[in-house]
C-alpha positions in Angstrom: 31.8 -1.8 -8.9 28.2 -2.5 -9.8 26.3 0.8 -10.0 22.9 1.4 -7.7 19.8 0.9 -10.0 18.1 4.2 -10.6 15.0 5.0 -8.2 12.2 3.6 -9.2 9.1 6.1 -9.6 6.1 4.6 -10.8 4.1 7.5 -11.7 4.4 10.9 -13.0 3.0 13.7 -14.1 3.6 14.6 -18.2 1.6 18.1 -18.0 -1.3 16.8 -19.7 -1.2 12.7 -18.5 -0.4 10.6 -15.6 2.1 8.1 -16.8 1.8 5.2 -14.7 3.9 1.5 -14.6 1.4 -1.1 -15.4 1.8 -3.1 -12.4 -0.3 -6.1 -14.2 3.0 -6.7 -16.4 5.2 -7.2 -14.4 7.7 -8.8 -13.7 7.5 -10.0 -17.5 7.5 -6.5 -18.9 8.1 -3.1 -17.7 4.7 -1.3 -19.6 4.2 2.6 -18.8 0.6 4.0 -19.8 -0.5 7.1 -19.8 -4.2 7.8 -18.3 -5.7 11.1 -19.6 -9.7 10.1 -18.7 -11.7 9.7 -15.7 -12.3 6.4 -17.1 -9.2 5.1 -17.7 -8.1 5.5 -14.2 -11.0 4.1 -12.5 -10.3 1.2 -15.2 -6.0 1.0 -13.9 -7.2 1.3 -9.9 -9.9 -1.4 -10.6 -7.3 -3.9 -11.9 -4.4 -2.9 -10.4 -2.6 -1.4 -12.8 -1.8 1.4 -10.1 -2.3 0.3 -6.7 -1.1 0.0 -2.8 -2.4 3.0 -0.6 0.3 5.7 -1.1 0.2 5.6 -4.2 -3.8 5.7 -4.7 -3.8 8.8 -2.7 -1.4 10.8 -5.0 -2.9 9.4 -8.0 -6.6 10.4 -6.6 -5.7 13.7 -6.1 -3.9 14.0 -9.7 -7.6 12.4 -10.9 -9.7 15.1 -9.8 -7.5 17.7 -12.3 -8.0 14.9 -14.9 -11.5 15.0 -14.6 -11.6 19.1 -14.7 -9.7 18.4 -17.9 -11.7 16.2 -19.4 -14.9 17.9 -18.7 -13.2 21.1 -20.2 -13.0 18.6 -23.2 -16.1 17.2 -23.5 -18.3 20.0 -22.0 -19.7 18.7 -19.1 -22.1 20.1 -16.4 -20.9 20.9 -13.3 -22.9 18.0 -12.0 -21.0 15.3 -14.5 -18.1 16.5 -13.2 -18.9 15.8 -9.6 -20.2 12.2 -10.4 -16.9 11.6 -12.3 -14.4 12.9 -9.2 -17.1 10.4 -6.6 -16.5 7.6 -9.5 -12.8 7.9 -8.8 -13.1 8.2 -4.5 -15.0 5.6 -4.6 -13.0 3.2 -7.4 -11.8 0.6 -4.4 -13.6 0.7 -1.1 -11.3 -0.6 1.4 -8.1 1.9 1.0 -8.7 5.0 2.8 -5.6 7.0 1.1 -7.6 6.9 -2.0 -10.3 8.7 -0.6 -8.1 11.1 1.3 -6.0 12.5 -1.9 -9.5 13.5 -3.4 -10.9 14.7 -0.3 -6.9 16.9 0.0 -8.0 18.3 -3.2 -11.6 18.7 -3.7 -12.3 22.0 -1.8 -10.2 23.5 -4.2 -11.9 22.8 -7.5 -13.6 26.7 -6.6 -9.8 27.9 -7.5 -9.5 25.6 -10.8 -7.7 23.7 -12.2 -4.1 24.4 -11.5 -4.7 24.8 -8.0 -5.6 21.4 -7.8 -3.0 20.1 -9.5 -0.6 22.0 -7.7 -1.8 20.4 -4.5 -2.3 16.8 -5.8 1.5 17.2 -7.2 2.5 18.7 -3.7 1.4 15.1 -2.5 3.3 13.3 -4.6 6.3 14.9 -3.5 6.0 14.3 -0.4 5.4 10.8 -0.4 9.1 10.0 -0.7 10.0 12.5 2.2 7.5 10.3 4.0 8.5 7.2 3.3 12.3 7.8 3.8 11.1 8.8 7.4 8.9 5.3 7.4 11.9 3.5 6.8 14.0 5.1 9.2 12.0 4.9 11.9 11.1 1.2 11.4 14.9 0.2 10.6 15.9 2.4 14.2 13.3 0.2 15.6 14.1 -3.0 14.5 17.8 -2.9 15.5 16.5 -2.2 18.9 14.5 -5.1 19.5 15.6 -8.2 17.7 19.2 -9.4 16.5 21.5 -8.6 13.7 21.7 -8.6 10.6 17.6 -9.4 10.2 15.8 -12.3 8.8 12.4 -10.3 7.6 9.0 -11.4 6.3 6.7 -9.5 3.9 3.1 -9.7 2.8 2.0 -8.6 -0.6 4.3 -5.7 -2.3 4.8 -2.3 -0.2 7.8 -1.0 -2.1 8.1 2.2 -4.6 5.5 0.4 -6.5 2.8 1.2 -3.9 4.2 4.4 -3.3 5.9 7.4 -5.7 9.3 6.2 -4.7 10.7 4.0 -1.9 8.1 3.1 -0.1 6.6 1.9 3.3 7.3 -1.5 4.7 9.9 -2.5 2.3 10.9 1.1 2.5 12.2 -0.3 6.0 13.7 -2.8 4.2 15.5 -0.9 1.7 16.8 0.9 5.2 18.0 -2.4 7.1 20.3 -3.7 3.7 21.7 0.4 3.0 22.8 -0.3 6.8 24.2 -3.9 6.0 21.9 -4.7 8.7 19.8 -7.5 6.6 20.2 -11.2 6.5 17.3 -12.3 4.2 13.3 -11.5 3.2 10.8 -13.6 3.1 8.3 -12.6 0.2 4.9 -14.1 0.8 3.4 -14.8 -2.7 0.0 -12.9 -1.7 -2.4 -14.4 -3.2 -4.6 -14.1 -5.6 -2.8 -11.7 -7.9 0.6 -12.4 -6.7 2.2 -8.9 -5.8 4.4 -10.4 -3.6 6.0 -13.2 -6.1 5.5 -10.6 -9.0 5.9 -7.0 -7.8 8.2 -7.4 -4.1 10.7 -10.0 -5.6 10.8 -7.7 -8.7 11.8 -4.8 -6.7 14.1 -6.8 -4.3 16.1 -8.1 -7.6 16.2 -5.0 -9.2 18.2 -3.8 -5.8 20.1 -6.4 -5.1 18.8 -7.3 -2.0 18.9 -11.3 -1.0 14.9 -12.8 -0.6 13.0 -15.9 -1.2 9.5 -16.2 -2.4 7.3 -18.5 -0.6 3.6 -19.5 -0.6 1.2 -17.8 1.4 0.6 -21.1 3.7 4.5 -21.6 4.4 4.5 -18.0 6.3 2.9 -19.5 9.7 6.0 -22.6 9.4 8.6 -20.2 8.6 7.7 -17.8 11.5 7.4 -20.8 14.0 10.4 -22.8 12.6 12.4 -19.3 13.9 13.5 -18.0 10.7 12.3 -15.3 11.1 12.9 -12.2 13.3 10.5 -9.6 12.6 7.4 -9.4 9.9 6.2 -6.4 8.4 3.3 -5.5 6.0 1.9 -2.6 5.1 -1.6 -0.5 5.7 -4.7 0.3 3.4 -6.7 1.5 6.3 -5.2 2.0 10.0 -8.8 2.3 12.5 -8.5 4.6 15.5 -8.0 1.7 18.2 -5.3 0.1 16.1 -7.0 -2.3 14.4 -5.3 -2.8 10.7 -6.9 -4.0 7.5 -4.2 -5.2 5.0 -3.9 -7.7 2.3 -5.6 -11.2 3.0 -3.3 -13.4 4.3 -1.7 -10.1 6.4 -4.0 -11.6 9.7 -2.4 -15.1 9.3 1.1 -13.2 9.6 0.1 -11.6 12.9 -1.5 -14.5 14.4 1.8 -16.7 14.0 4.3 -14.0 15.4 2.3 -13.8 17.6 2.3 -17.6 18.6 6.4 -17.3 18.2 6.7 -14.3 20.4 8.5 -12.2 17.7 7.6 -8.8 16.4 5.2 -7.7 13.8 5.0 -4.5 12.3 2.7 -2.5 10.0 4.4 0.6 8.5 2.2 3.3 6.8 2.0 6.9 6.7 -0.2 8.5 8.5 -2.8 9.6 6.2 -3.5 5.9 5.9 -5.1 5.9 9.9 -8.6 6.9 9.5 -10.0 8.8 12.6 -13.4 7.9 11.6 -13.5 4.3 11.8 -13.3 3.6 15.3 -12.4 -0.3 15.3 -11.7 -2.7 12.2 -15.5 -4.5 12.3 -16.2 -0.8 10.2 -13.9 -1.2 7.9 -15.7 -2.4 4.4 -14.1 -5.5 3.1 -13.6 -5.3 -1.0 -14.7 -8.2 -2.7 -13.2 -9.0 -6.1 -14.2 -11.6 -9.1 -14.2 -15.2 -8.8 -11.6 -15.8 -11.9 -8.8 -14.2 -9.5 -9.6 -17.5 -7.4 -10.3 -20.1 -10.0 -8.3 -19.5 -13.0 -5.2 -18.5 -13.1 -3.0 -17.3 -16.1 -6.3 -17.2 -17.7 -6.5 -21.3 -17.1 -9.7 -22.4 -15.0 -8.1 -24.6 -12.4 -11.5 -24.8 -10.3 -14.6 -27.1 -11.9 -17.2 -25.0 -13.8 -19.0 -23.9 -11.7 -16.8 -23.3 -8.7 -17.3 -20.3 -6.9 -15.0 -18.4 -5.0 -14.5 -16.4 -1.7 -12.3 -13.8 -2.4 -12.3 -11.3 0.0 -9.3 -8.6 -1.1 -8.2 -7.5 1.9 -8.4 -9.0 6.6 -7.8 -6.8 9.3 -6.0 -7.3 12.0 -6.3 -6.4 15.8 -4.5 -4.2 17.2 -3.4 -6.1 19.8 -1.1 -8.8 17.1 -0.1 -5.4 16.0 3.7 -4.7 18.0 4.3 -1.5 16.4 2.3 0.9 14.0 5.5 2.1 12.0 4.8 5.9 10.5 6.7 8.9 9.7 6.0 10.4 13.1 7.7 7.5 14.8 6.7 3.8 16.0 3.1 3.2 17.6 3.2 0.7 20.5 -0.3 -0.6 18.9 -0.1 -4.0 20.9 0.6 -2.0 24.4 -2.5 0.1 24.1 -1.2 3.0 22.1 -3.6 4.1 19.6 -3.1 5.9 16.6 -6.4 8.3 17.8 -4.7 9.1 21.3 -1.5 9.8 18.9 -3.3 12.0 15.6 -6.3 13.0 16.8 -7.1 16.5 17.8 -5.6 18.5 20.5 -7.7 18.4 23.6 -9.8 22.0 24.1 -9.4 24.0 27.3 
């Protein structure tokens, strides 16, 4: 009998260091760092080395006790230390749960120190509490609505890597083949940097779970040639109409289920809806270097000179969105259910 691969955690917590896996090597080595500087995080969330919304917002909220540590260290006025926590909030744009895990634990710098790290660690445990309930909720759903065992398509990676353990969409995945309910997945590629090819099909090999990889542009054929029952991505930022900014590529997903009449499905937790941003058109769009684009492997593969367009994340209406998966249950997004009618605040006598 083959024996379960131990769950994956990509970060922890050494009590003086945030030990990390550095996403950027995989699947060709398994690399854990450990990031004890305001700068060396900013550095690891810039290039990915830690990344996908979950798992920004628990490692934002164990930055801002970094940063009290370090200006302990170095001595640093109360007005360096603010500038450091804004450097990390603000260290990618587009993904809300960043923001939110330093926003959780900010008011509470007045306490000190282990007050916030007893809150930004509180986070991190119950990220897999939340994800479990993700993947519940969107396996329930799925078994409801479309055939057995499932044929599934993903967009970029949305596993334990992008979380603390488990995680979102392919946290619904992980659900489906525990219940013997999966056929097959479909790993988009996700361009440019590959988290599909590199960091889903890593994941789904290390569990055993059957997948292919395919390029971003075969999604659309494999949707519409039928092989495909339901697809689901993940979130960075959820708008209060619906409206869903994901990976680029994610909107191409949408549009051809869409077109097939089947399912699509964005699972996130709910700290990844942001009340604020009424529709998608104000959600800021990251923009990232041209060498993603045209090199790759450190190769040029574009002429000098070539520039590139290479937008990070696309948003997707809300109404190519079937169901907003979350651990409070299934949004039906696409039917005129909005996440702001669902989280927002109790109506006032």
């Amino acid at each position: 009998m083959t024996r379960a691969p131990d769950a994956l955690r990509p970060i922890a917590w050494t009590g003086t260091a945030l030990r990390v896996i550095d996403q950027t090597a995989l699947p060709g080595r398994l690399v854990h760092v450990e990031i004890a500087s305001v700068d060396a995080l900013v550095d690891a969330i810039r290039r990915l080395a830690v990344r996908g919304a979950p798992q920004l917002g628990a490692v934002g909220a164990i930055g801002v006790a970094i940063a009290m540590d370090e200006a302990v260290r170095e001595g640093w006025t109360p007005a360096r230390l603010d500038a450091a926590v804004d450097a990390i909030r603000a260290a990618r744009p587009t993904a809300v749960n960043l923001a939110w895990g330093v926003d959780r634990v900010r008011p509470l710098m007045a306490a000190g120190r282990d007050a916030v790290l007893a809150s930004a660690l509180a986070i991190v445990e119950d990220d897999e509490r939340v994800n479990r309930a993700i993947g519940r909720h969107g396996a329930d759903w799925i078994l409801e609505h479309v055939r057995s065992p499932v044929r599934v398509l993903t967009h970029c990676n949305t596993g334990a890597l992008a979380t603390v353990a488990w995680g979102t969409a392919l946290g619904v995945v992980r659900d489906l083949h525990a219940r013997a309910a999966l056929e097959l997945v479909y790993v988009d590629e996700t361009r440019p940097l590959l988290q599909g090819a590199r960091l889903t099909a890593w994941e789904l090999e290390r569990d055993g779970i059957p997948y292919r990889v395919q390029a971003d542009g075969a999604a659309a054929s494999t949707i519409l040639r039928g092989l495909v029952d339901v697809a689901i991505f993940g979130a960075d930022r959820i708008a209060a109409n619906g409206d869903v900014a994901n990976k680029i590529g994610s909107l191409g997903v949408a549009l051809a289920c869409h077109e097939a009449g089947i399912p699509c499905l964005s699972a996130a937790p709910v700290s990844t809806v942001d009340l604020a941003t009424p529709t998608g058109d104000a959600i800021e769009i990251e923009m990232r270097g041209d060498d993603e684009v045209v090199a790759f492997g450190g190769v040029r593969v574009a002429p000098e000179g070539a520039r590139a367009h290479n937008p990070a994340f696309d948003v997707t209406p809300a109404r190519f969105i079937t169901g907003l998966v979350t651990e409070r249950g299934v949004l039906a997004v696409a039917a005129g259910e909005t996440p702001a009618a669902r989280f927002g605040p109790e109506p006032t006598a």
